[in-house]
C-alpha positions in Angstrom: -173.3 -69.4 -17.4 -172.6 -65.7 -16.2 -169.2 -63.7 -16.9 -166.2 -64.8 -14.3 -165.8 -63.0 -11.4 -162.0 -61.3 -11.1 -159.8 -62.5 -8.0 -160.2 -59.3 -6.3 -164.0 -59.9 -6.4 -163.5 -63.0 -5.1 -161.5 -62.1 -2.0 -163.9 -59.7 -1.6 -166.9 -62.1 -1.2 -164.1 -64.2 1.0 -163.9 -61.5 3.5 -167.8 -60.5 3.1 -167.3 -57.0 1.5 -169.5 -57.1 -1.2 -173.2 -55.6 -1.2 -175.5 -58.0 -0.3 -176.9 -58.8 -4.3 -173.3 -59.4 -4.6 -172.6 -62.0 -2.2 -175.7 -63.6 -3.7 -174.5 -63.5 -7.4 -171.1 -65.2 -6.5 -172.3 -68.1 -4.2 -174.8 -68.7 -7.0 -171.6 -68.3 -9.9 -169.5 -70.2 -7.7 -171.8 -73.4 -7.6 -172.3 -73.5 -11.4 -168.1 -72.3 -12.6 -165.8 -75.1 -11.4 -163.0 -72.6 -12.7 -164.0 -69.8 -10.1 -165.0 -72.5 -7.5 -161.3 -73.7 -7.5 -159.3 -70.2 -7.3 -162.1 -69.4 -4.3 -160.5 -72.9 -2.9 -156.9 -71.3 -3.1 -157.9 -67.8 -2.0 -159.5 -69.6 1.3 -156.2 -71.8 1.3 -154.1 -69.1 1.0 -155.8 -66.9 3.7 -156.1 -69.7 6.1 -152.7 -70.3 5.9 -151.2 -66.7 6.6 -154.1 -66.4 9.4 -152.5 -69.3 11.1 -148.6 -67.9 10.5 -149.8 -64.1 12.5 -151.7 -66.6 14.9 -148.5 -68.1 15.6 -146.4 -64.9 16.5 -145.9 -64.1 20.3 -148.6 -61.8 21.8 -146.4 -59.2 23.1 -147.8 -57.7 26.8 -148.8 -53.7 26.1 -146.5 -51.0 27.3 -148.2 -49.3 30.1 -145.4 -47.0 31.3 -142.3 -46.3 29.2 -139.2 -45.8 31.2 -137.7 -42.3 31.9 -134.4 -42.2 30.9 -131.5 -40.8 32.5 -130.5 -37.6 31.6 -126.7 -37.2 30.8 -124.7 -34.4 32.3 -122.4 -32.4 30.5 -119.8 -34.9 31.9 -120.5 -37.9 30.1 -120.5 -35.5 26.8 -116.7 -34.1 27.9 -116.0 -37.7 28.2 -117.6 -38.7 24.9 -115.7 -35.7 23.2 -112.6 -36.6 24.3 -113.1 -40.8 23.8 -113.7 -39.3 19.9 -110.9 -36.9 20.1 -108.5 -39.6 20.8 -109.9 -42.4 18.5 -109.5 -40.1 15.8 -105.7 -39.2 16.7 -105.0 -42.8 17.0 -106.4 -43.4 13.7 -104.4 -40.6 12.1 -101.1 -41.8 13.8 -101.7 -45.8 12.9 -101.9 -44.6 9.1 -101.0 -47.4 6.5 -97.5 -47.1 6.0 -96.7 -47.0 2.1 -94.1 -48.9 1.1 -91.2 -47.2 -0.6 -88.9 -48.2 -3.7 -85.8 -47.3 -3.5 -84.2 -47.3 -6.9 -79.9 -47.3 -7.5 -78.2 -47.8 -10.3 -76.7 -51.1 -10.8 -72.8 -51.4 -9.3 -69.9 -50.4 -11.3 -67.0 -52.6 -11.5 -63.8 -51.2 -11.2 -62.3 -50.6 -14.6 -59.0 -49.7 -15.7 -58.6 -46.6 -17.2 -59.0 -46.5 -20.9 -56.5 -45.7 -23.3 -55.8 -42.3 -23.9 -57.5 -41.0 -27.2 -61.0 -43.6 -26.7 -64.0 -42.5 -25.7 -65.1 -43.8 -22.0 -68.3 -46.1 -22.2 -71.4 -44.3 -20.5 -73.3 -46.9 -18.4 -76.4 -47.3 -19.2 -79.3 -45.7 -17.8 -81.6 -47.2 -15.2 -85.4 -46.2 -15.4 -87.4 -46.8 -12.2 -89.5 -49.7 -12.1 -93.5 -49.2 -12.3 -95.7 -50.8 -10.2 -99.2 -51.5 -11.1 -102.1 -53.1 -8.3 -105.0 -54.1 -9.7 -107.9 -52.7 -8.1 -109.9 -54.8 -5.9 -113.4 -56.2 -7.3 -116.5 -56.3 -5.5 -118.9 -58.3 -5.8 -122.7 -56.9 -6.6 -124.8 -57.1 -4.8 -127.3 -59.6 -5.5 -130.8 -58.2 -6.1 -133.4 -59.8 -3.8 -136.8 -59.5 -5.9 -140.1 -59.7 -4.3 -142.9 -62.3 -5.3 -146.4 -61.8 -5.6 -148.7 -63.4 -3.3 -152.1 -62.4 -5.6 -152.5 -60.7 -9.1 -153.8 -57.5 -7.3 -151.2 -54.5 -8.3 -149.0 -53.3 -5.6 -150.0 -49.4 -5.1 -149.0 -48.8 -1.5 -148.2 -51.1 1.3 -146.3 -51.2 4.5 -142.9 -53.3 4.5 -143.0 -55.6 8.1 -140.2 -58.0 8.6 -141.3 -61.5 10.0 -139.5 -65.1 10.7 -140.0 -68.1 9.5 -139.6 -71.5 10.4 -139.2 -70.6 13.7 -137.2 -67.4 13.6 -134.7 -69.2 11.7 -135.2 -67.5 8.2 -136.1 -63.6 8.2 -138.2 -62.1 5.4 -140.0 -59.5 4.3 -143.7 -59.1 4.0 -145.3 -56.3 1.8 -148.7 -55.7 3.6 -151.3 -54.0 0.9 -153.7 -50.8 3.1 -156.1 -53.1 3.2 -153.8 -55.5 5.6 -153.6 -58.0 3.6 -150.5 -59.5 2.6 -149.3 -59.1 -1.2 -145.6 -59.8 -1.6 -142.8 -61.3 0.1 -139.5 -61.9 -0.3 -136.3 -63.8 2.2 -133.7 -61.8 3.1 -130.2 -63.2 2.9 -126.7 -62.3 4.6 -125.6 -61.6 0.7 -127.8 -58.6 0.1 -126.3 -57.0 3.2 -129.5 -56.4 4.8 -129.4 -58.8 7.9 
């Protein structure tokens, strides 16, 4: 039996890249290895599968004339100058009111006179109050990691965002410069992202 053949190797014979001695040394190592016969089973599996998923997107009709857009007169930027002007007054006048304390010294009741010769009893002193808020927690954010789709290394590649399950769950799809896709990951309302 001859040495292995790496994955890459073998998605290369999928998609009919190698030379031509090549392609014949694999069919012939992939009728004698059972271990390399089944990972060229899941390679095939796995590219069936995400050739069916771009089959299913929406062919999208080309663009054969973008529109012209308007141009805006120096109007509509007076108007959008003052519209900011007056958003930022109103956001300077509706300022959080901070609350005050207002701190007194307790009431005095009314005492007779001492006797002549005594000392007169100071009241004691009153020290304002401090108030302490706890500062608000946030939450981290939760890290979204990617997962590998093959064992290649990820040198460069092209983030696209797709839908699944009908456009019900978004994710992201790394796509290697080759085209192929080599990592993916769901995006979620957590990680802020949606």
């Amino acid at each position: 039996m001859t040495q292995c053949w790496s994955e890459g190797e073998l998605r290369a014979y999928l998609d009919q890249e190698l030379p031509p001695r090549d392609m014949e040394q694999v069919a012939r190592h992939l009728k004698e290895c059972s271990a390399c016969g089944g990972l060229y089973a899941e390679l095939d599996g796995r590219a069936a599968w995400l050739s069916d998923l771009f089959e299913a997107l929406p062919n999208l009709e080309p663009v054969v004339k973008l529109p012209q857009l308007r141009r805006r007169s120096r109007a509509n930027w007076r108007w959008a100058a003052a519209m900011a002007a007056a958003l930022a007054i109103g956001f300077l006048w509706m300022q959080k009111p901070q609350k005050r304390i207002l701190v007194t010294s307790p009431p005095t009741a009314h005492v007779a006179p001492p006797a002549p010769g005594k000392p007169t009893p100071q009241p004691a002193q009153v020290r304002p109050a401090i108030i302490r808020r706890k500062a608000p927690v946030n939450p981290k954010p939760q890290v979204q990691y990617y997962v590998k789709l093959d064992d290649e290394p990820i040198e460069t590649g092209v983030v696209v965002r797709v839908s699944l399950q009908n456009g019900q769950v978004p994710a992201d799809v790394i796509l290697g410069p080759d085209g192929r896709p080599r990592a993916i990951r769901l995006v979620s309302d957590i990680s802020g992202e949606r």
